[in-house]
C-alpha positions as CSV (number, residue, x, y, z in Angstrom):
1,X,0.0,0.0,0.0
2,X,1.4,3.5,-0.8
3,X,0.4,4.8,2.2
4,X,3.5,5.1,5.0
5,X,2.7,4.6,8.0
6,X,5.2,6.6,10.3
7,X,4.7,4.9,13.6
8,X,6.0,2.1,11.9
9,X,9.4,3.6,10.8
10,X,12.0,4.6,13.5
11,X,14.3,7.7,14.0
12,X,18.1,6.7,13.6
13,X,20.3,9.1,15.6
14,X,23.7,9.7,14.9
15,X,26.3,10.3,11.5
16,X,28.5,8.5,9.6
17,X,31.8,11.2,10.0
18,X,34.9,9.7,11.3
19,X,35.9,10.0,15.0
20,X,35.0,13.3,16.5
21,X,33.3,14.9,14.1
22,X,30.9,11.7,14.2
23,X,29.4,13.9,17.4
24,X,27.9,16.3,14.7
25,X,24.6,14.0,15.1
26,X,24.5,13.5,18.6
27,X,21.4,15.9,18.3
28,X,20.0,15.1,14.8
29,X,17.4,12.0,14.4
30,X,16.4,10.9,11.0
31,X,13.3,9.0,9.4
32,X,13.9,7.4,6.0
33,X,10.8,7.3,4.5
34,X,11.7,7.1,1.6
35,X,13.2,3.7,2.3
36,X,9.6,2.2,3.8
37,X,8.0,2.1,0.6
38,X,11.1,1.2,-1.9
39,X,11.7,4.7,-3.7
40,X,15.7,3.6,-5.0
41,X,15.8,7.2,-7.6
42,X,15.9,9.6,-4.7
43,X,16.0,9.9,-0.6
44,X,13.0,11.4,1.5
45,X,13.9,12.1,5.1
46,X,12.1,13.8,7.9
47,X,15.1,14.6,10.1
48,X,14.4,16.2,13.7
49,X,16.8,18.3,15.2
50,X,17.1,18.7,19.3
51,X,18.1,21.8,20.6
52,X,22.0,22.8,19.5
53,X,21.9,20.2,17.0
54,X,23.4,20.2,13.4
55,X,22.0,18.3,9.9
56,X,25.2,18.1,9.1
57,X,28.4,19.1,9.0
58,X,28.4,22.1,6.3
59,X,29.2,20.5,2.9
60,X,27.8,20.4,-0.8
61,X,27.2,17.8,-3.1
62,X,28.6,17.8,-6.6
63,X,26.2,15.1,-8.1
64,X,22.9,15.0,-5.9
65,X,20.3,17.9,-5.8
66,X,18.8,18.5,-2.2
67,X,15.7,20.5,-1.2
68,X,14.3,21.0,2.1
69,X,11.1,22.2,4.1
70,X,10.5,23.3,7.2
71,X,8.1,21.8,9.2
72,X,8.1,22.5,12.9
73,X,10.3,24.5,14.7
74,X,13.1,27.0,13.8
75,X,16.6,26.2,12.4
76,X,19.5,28.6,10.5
77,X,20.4,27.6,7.7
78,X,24.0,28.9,7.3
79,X,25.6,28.8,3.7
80,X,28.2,30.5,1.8
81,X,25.9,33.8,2.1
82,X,25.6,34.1,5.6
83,X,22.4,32.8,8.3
84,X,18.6,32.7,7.3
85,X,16.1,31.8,9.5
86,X,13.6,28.7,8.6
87,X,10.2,28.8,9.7
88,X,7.3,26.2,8.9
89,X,6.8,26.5,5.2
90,X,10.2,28.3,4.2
91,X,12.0,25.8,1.2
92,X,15.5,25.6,0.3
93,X,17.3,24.1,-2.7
94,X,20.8,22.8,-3.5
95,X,21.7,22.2,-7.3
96,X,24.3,19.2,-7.3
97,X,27.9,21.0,-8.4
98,X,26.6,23.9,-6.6
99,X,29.9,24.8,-4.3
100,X,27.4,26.4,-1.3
101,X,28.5,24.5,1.4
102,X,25.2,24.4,3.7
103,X,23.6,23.0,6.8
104,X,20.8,23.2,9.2
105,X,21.3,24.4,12.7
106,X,18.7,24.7,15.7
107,X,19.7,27.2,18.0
108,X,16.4,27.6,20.2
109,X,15.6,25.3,23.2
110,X,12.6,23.4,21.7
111,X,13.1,20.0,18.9
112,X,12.4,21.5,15.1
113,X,11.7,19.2,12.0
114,X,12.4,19.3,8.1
115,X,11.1,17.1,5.1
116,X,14.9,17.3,2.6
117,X,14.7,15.1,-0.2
118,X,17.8,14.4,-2.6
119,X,18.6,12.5,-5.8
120,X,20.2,9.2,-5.6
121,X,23.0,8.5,-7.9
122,X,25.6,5.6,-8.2
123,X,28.4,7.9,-7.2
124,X,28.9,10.8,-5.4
125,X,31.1,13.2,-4.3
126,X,30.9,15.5,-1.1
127,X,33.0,18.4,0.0
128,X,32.7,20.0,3.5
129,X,33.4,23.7,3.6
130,X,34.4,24.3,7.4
131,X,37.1,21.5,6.9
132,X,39.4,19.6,4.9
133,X,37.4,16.4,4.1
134,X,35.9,15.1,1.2
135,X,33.6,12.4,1.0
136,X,33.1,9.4,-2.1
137,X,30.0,7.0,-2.4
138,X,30.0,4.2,-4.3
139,X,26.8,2.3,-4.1
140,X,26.8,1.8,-0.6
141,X,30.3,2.0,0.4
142,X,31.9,4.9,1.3
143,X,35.0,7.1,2.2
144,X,35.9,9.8,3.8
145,X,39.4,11.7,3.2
146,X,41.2,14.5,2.6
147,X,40.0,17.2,-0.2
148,X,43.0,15.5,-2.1
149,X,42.4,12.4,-1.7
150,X,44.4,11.7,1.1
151,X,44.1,9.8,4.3
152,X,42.5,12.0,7.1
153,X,44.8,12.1,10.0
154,X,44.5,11.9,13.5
155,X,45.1,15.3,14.4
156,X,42.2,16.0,11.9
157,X,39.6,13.7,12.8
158,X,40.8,12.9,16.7
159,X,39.5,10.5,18.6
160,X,36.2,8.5,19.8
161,X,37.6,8.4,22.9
162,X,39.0,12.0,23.6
């Protein structure tokens, strides 16, 4: 049946990002819906933000486009231009190859939701603006490293642990 029922699909808290800079979703929860129903062309996520927390690390994408809504809540979005504020309603749009590096940030004291939905492709390419870190998708493997191409390093990435 089309319809998704969303009591039936759990948030995932957390990120993928190496070591440290894996605490960048300690406040972000997502829900792939998307995912329930099968959609393989593009990604549909309701992601909830707690107070502080970040969608991301800021980055841009040079093969997938993103968009995203606002749905409860307030959050910044902070890109290459500066800080606008996102109410319920208020859209936003990435063209892949865009170089905007962008993210969502919730810096009031109550939770605050968005719908983003992005293209799927069998490769991909990610740059993060605020540091030097890349990341590659193949399928469903990936890799994060250096804007070159090289190894991240310790004194980049840190520790779990610290």
């Amino acid at each position: 049946m089309p319809k998704i029922d969303l009591s039936k699909i759990p948030f995932r808290n957390g990120s993928g990002y190496p070591g440290k800079l894996a605490r960048a979703g300690d406040d972000r929860y997502v829900q792939p819906l998307g995912d329930a129903n099968g959609l393989t062309q593009f990604g549909v996520n309701i992601v909830r933000l707690e107070p502080n927390g970040l969608s991301s690390l800021r980055h841009y994408h040079m093969e997938q486009d993103e968009f995203a809504i606002m749905l409860s809540g307030k959050c910044v979005l902070i890109d290459d231009d500066g800080e606008h504020e996102m109410l319920p309603g208020d859209c936003a749009a990435w063209p892949a190859g865009d170089a905007n590096g962008h993210h969502l940030v919730n810096k009031t004291d109550a939770p605050a939701s968005f719908l983003v939905v992005g293209t799927r492709t069998p490769t991909e390419t990610g740059y993060y603006s605020d540091i030097d870190m890349m990341v590659k998708f193949e399928g469903d493997d990936f890799r994060f490293t250096r804007k070159d191409g090289s190894p991240l390093t310790a004194d980049q990435i840190g520790d779990d642990n610290d």
